[in-house]
N, C-alpha and C positions, 0 to 999 in steps of 0.2 A: 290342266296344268296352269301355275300361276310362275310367273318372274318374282322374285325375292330382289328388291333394293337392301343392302344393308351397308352399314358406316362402319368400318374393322379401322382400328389403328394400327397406323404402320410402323407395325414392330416384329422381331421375329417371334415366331409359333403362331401370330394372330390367324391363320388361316387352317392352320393344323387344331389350333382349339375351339377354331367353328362345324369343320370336319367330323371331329370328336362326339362332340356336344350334338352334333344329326345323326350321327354315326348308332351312338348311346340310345339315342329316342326311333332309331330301327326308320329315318327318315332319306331316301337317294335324292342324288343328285343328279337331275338327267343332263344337262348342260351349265352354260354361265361359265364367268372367269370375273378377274380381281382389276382393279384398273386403278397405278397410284394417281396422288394427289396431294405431295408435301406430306404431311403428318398424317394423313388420312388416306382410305382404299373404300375405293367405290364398288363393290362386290356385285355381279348379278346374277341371282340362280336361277335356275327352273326346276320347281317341288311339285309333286303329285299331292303333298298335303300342304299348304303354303300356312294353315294357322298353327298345324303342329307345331312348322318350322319356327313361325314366327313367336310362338309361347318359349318352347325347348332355348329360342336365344336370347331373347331377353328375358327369361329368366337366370339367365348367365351374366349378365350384363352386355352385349351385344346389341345396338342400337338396330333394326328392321326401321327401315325408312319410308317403305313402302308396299304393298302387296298389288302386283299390277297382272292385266287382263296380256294377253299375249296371241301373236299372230305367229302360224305353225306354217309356213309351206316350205318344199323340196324344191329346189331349182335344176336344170340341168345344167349340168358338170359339161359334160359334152360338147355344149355351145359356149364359145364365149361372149359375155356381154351381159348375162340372163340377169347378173346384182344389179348394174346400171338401169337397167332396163325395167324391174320388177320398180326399184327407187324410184323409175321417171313415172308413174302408175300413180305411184303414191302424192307422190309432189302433184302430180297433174290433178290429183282428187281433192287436193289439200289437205292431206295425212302428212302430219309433220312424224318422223320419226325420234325416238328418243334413244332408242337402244336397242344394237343388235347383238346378237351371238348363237353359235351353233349349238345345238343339243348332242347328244351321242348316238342317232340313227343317222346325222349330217344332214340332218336341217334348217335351215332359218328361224332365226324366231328372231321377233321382231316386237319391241314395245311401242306402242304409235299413240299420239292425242285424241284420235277418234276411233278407239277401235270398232263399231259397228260399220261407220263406209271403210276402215281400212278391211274390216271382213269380207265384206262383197268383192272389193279389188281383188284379196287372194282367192276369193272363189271361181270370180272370173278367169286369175291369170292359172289357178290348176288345170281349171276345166279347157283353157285356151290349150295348155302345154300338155298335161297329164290323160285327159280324156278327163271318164269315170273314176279314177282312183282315189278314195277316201280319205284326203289329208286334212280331216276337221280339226276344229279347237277340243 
């Protein structure tokens, strides 16, 4: 799965005729959300097809700003502290984060500047908290 950056203006329906237009081309939306910005919405999805996505919208006219690499791990709910804590991993590795947001099974996903050491951290911090359980990219 990839993250979708896209640039929607901020007007009514703009979010309903991105919906639309994935919807048409038979593409889901596992996670992401919309984030304003004055005249502008900084939108970030996560696509099982990210070029489909990325053709279906600007072929509409829909700006895709980006097609980015994406970190997938579950945290426990359980514990508090686990965001802080998984963040201070990153920071400590020198993984700058760019963007987060939950997917729809309620897991993190996370856009970061180095995703190959920020991989290893999530592999680490599963296998620290999770065991064996297979939470791969």
């Amino acid at each position: 799965m990839k993250d979708l950056e896209i640039l929607l203006e901020n007007k009514l329906g703009e979010l309903a005729r991105l919906g639309k237009i994935l919807g048409e081309n038979n593409i889901s939306l596992e996670g992401g959300g919309t984030f304003q910005n004055e005249e502008f919405c900084i939108a970030h999805f996560l696509v099982k097809e990210p070029e489909a996505a990325k053709f279906a919208l600007e072929n509409n006219g829909i700006k895709v700003v980006g097609v980015h690499d994406v970190l997938i791990l579950k945290l426990r709910q359980d514990i508090p502290g686990q965001l802080g804590n998984f963040c201070s991993k990153l920071a400590d590795g020198q993984v700058n984060i760019l963007n987060q947001y939950s997917d729809h099974d309620n897991q993190l996903i996370i856009v970061v500047d180095k995703p190959i050491e920020g991989k290893k951290i999530v592999d680490h911090w599963m296998e620290t908290w999770w065991g064996n359980q297979d939470y791969s990219i």
